[in-house]
C-alpha positions as a printed NumPy array, in Angstrom:
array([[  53.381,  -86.342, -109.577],
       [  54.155,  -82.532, -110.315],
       [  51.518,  -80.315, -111.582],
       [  51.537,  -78.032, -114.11 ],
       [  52.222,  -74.827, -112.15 ],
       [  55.11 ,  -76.887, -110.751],
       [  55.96 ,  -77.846, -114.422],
       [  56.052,  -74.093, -115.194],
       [  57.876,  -72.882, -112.649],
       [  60.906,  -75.547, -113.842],
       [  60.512,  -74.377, -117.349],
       [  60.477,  -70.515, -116.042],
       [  63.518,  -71.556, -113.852],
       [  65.162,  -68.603, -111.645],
       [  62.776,  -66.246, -113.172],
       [  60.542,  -64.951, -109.894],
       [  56.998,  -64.324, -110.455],
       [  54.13 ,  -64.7  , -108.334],
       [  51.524,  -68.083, -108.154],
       [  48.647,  -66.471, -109.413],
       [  50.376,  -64.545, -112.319],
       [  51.765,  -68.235, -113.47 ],
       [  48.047,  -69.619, -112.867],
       [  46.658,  -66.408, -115.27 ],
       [  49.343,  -67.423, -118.051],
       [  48.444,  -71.327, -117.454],
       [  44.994,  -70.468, -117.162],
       [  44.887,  -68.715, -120.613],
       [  46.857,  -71.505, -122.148],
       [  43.949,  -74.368, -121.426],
       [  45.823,  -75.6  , -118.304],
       [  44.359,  -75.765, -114.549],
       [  47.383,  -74.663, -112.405],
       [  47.128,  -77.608, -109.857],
       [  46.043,  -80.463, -112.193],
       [  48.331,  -83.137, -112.603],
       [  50.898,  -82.518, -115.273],
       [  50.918,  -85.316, -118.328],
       [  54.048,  -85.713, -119.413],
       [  52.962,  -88.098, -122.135],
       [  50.448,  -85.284, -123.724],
       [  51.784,  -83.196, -126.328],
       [  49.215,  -80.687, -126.003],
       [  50.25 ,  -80.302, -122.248],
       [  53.481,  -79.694, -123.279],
       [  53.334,  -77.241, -125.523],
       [  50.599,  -74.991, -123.644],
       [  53.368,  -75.176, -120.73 ],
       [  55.628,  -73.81 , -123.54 ],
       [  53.352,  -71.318, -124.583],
       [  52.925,  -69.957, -120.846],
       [  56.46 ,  -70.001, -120.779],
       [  56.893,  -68.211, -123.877],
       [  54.058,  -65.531, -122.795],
       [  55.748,  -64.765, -119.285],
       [  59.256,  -64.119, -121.031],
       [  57.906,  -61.907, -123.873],
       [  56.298,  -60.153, -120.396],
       [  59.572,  -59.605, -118.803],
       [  61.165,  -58.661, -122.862],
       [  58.626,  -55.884, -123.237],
       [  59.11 ,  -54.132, -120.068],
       [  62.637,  -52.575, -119.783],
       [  62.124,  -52.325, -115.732],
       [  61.501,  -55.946, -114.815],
       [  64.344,  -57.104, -117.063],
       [  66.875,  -54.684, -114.785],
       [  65.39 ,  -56.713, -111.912],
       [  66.64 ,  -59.974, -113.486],
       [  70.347,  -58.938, -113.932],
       [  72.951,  -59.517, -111.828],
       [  75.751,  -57.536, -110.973],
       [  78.221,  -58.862, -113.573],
       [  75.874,  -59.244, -116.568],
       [  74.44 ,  -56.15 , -118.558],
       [  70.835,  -55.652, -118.964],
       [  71.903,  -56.086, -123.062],
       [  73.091,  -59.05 , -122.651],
       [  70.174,  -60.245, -120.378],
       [  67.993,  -59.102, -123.253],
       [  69.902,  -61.058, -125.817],
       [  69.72 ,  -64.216, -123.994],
       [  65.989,  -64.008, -123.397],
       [  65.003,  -62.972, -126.813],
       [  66.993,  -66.   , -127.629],
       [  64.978,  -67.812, -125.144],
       [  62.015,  -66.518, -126.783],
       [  62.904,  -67.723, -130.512],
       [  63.813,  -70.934, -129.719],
       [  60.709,  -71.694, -127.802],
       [  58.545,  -69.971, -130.575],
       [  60.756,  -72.76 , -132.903],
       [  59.351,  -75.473, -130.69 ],
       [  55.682,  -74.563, -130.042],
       [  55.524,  -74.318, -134.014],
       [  56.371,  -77.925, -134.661],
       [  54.918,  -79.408, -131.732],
       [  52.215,  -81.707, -132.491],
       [  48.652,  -81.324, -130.912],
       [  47.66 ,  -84.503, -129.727],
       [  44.134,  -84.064, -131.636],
       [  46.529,  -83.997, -134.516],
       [  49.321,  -85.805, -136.531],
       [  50.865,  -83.544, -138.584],
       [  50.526,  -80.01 , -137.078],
       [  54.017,  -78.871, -136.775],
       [  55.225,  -80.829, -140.388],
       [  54.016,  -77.958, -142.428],
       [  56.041,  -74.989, -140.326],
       [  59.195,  -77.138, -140.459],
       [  59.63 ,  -75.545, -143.932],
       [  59.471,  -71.789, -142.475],
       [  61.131,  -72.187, -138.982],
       [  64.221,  -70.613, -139.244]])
């Protein structure tokens, strides 16, 4: 059993931020932090996605953390490239995602993902 902060942190993998700003960005996304993750839910996955997608627009839109995130042998440029890369493809995702509460949710955005 892993819970959904735990299910977060894997998706936010060797990005560093503390528990209770990943509990905020769960919180805000209609998850409880330590509740069990359901891997079978839709809806749980894709509010894990959007948590995921709200920390890494944080780190896109603040030129200071992202120079904490490079390493010596990358360029902040390129660290940028790759998250905003990051950023679209999870954007892509959450959009067709289906709600569980719904079957066709994501059908209709197919035709305008890119």
């Amino acid at each position: 059993m892993i819970t959904n902060l735990q299910r977060l942190e894997m998706e936010t993998k060797g990005i560093n931020i503390e528990q209770n700003e990943l509990t905020v960005h769960l919180l805000e996304n209609g998850l409880q932090p330590h509740d069990e993750y359901n891997a079978t839910s839709s809806t749980s996955k894709r509010n894990i996605y959007k948590s995921a997608l709200s920390i890494l627009e944080g780190i896109a839109n603040n030129p200071q953390t992202m120079k904490n995130y490079t390493i010596d042998d990358t360029s902040v440029s390129y660290f940028h490239n790759n998250l905003i890369t990051r950023i679209h493809d999870l954007e892509r995702k959450i959009r067709v995602m289906q709600d569980d509460d719904t079957k066709d949710s994501g059908n209709f955005f197919l035709l305008f993902s890119n």
